[in-house]
N, C-alpha and C positions, 0 to 999 in steps of 0.2 A: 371377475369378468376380465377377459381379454381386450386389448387395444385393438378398434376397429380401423384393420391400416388401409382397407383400401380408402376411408375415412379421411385418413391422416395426409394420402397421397393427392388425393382429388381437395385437400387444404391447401395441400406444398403447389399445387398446379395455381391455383386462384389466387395464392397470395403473390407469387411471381407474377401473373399477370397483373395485378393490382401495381404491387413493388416495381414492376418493368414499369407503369405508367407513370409514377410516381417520380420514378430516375430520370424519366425524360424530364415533367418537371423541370425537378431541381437542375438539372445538366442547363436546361436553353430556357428556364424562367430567372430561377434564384441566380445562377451564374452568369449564361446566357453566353452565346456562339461569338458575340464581338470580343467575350473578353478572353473566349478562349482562342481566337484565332490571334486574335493583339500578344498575345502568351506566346503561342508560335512563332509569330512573325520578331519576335524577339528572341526566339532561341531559347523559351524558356520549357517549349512542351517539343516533340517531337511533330513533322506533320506529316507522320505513317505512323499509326501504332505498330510497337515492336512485335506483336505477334498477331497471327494471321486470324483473321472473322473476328476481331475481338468484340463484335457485337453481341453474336452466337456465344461466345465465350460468357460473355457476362451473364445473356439470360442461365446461362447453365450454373453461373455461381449466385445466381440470385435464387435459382431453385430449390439448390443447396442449403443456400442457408432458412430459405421458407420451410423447406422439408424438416430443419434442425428445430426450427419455431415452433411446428404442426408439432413435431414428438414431445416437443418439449410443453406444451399445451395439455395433451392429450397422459400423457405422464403426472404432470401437478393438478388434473382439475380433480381428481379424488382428496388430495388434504387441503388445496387452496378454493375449490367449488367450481360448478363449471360456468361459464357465463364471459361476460365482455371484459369485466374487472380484471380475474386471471389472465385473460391473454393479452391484456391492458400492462397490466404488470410483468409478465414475462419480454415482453415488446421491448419495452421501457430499457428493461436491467441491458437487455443483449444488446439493443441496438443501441445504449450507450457504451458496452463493452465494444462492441464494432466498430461503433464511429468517430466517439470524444476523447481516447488518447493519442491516435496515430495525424489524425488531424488534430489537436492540441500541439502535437511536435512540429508540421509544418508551417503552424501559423505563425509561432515561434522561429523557427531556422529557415523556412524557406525562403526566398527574395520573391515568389509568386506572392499577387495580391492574396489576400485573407481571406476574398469573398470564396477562394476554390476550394480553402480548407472548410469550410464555414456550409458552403454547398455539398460537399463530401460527406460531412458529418450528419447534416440533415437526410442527406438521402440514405444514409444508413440508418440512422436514429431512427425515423420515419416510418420508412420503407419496414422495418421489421414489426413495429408496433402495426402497420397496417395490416399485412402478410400473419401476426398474430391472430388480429381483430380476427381477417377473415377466414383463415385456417378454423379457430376457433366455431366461430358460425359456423361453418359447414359441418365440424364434426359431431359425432353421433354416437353414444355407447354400443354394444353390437346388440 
């Protein structure tokens, strides 16, 4: 039996929405806008990001990696089963592949507080096991 993508696509759409809500979140809860502007006003973040709509941008790399989730679900749930556990577990592995080295190095080397790597890591840790969960529910054998 074939991968039901339009399945897989209408996963990658709902886990991005989920994930978008999520990044908001961690951005202005766990981190929060004072201590990103204190960051700035310190010279330590830029206060224009360096590339244009970088909002737009994001949701499009957050889809990205939901769409990577959804296949990657919809792919393992023949030898791993289908259900919440599987995309529990696929969630798990990526979004710590995504989150907990590159933010491990800054928390280490950077002179920014720890809470931004820390925020980072969560919102991709997170963000993918969510984007998992719900890719997962949605899809459907064909």
């Amino acid at each position: 039996m074939g991968l039901n993508k339009s399945r897989i696509w209408l996963g990658a759409i709902a886990g991005t929405v989920v994930w978008f809500a999520w990044s908001f979140v961690a951005g202005q809860v766990i981190i929060g806008s004072a201590r990103y502007q204190a960051a700035m006003n310190a010279g330590m973040f830029l206060k224009q990001p360096r590339y244009p709509f970088f909002l737009g941008q994001w949701i499009v790399i957050l889809f990205i990696l939901s769409l990577i989730l959804a296949h990657l679900y919809a792919w393992t749930r023949s030898t791993l089963g289908a259900g919440p556990k599987t995309a529990l577990k696929i969630g798990l592995l990526v979004g710590f592949a995504a989150g907990f080295p590159d933010n491990f190095a800054w928390a280490a080397w950077s002179p920014i507080e720890r809470m931004f790597p820390l925020g980072w890591m969560l919102d991709m840790w997170i963000g993918s096991i969510l984007a998992t969960l719900v890719a997962g529910w949605i899809y459907r054998e064909k």
